[in-house]
C-alpha positions in Angstrom: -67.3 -126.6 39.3 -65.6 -130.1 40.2 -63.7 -130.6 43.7 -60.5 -131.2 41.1 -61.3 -128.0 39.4 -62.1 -126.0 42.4 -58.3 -127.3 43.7 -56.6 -126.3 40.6 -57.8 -122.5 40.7 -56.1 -122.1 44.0 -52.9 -123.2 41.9 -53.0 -121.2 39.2 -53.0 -117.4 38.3 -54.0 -116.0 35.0 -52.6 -113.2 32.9 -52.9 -109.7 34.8 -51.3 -106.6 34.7 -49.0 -105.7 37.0 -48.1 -102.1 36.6 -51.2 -100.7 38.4 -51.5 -97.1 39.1 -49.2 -95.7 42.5 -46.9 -99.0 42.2 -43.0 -98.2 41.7 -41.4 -100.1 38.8 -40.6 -102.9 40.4 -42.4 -106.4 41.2 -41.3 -108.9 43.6 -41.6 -112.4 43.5 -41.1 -115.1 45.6 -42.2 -118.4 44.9 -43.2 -121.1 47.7 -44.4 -124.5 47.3 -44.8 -126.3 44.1 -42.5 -125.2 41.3 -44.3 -123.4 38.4 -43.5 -121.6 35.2 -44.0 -117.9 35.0 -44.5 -116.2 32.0 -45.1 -113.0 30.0 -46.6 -111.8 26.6 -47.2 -108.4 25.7 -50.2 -106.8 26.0 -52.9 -107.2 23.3 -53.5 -103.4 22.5 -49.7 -103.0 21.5 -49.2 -106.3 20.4 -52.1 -105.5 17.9 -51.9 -101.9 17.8 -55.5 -101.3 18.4 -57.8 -101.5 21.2 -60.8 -102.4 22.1 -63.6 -99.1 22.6 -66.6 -99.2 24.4 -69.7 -96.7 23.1 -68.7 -94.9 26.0 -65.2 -94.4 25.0 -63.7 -96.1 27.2 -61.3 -98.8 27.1 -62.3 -102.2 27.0 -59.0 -103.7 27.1 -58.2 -105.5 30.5 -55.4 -103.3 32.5 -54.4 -100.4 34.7 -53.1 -98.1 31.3 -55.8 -96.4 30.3 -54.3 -93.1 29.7 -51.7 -92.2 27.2 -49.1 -89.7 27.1 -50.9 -86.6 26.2 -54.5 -87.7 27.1 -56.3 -85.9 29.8 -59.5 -86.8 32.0 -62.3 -86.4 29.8 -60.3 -86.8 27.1 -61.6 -89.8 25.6 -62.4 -90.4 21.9 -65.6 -89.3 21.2 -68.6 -91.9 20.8 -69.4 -90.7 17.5 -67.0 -92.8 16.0 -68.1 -94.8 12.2 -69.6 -98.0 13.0 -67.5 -100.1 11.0 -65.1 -100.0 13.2 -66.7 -102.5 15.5 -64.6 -101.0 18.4 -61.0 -100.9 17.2 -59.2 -97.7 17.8 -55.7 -97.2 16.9 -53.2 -97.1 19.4 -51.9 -93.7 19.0 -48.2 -94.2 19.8 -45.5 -95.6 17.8 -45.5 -99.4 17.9 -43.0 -101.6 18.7 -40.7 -103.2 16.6 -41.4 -107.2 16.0 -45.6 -106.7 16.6 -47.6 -107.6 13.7 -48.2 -105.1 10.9 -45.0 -103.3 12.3 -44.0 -101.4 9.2 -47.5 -100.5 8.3 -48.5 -99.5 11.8 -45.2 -97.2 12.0 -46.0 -95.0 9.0 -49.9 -94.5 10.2 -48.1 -93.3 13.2 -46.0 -91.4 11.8 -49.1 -89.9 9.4 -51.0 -89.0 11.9 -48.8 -88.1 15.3 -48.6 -84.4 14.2 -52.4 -84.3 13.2 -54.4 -81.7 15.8 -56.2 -83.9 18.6 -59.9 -84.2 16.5 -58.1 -85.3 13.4 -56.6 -87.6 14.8 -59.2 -89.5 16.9 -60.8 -89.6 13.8 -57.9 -91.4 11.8 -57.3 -93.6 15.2 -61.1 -95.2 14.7 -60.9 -95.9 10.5 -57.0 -97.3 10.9 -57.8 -100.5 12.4 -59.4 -101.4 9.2 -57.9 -99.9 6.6 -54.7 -101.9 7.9 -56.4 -104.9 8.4 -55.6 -105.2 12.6 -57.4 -107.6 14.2 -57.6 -107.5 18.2 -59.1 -111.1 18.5 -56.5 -113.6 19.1 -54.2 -113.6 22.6 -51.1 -112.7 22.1 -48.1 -115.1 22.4 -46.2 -115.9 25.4 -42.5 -114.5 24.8 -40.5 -115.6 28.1 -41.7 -118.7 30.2 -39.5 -118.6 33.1 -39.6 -121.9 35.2 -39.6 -121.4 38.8 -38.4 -123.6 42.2 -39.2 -123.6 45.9 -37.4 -120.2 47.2 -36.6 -118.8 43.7 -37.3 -114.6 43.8 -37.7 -112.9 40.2 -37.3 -109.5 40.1 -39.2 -107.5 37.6 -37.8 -103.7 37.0 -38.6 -101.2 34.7 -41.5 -98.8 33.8 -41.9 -100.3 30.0 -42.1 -104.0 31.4 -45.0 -102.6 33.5 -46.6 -100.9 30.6 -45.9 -103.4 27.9 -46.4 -107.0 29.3 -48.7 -108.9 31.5 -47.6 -112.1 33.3 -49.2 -115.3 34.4 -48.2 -117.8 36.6 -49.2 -121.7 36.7 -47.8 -124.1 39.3 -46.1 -127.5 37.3 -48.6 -129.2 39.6 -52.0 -128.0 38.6 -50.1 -128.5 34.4 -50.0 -132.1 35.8 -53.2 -131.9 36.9 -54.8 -130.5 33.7 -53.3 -133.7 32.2 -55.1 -135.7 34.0 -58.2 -133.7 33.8 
């Protein structure tokens, strides 16, 4: 990596999570320096409804909420899932309204929340393509926020933790991608 490319990392922070487990649910920020623009889109597995599964069962999907209301250690689906599935397991929670798919996503939940546990994990892995959800583009950015020298932004609430990842880019290192 470029001396110019090396200096725009330090400027620059990509999407994350920031409800990690043993925070609170609140996140401080105070910006310093060069102004930048903050901003937030909701997290691909309920964007999407699905997420990505390792063989292992585990989730592939980047951030701290792996466990879902319900699920237990050990719980995890079970790796004989069908192999057309290429991964995708349903998320097994009622979506939220304005994602893709919403209506169609709502009524498999609704089909399959009162399913026992077994069942159900075996619904969750055929779902993904018998709705058609794909899990492969980034979801968009819903809020920029634009941020001075000395502004502070508050973030509060348990469901902005769980829901949305932020990112943060300095107006500096945009100018410098120009230029790039």
């Amino acid at each position: 990596m470029g001396q110019n490319e090396d200096w725009l990392e330090a400027y620059k922070q990509q999407f994350h999570d920031d409800g990690e487990n043993g925070l609170g649910p609140t996140v401080a920020t105070f910006s310093l320096g060069a102004p930048a623009v903050m901003t937030f889109r909701m997290k691909a597995k309920y964007w999407c409804g699905a997420r990505q599964r390792s063989k292992n069962g585990k989730d592939d999907d980047d951030d701290h909420d792996s466990h879902h209301e319900g699920e237990e250690d050990g719980d995890a689906p079970s790796s004989k899932k069908p192999q057309t599935q290429k991964g995708l397991f349903f998320l097994p929670e009622a979506p939220l309204p304005n994602t893709p798919l919403y209506e169609a996503r709502k009524a498999a939940w609704e089909s399959i929340k009162d399913l026992p546990k077994k069942e159900m994990e075996a619904r969750c892995w055929e779902l993904p393509a018998e709705l058609g959800i794909q899990h492969k583009r980034a979801p968009p950015v819903l809020i920029s926020v634009y941020l001075a020298h000395g502004d502070k932004v508050i973030m509060h609430g348990e469901d902005l933790q769980k829901y949305f990842e932020v990112s943060c880019l300095t107006v500096l290192s945009l100018f410098v991608l120009m230029l790039l």
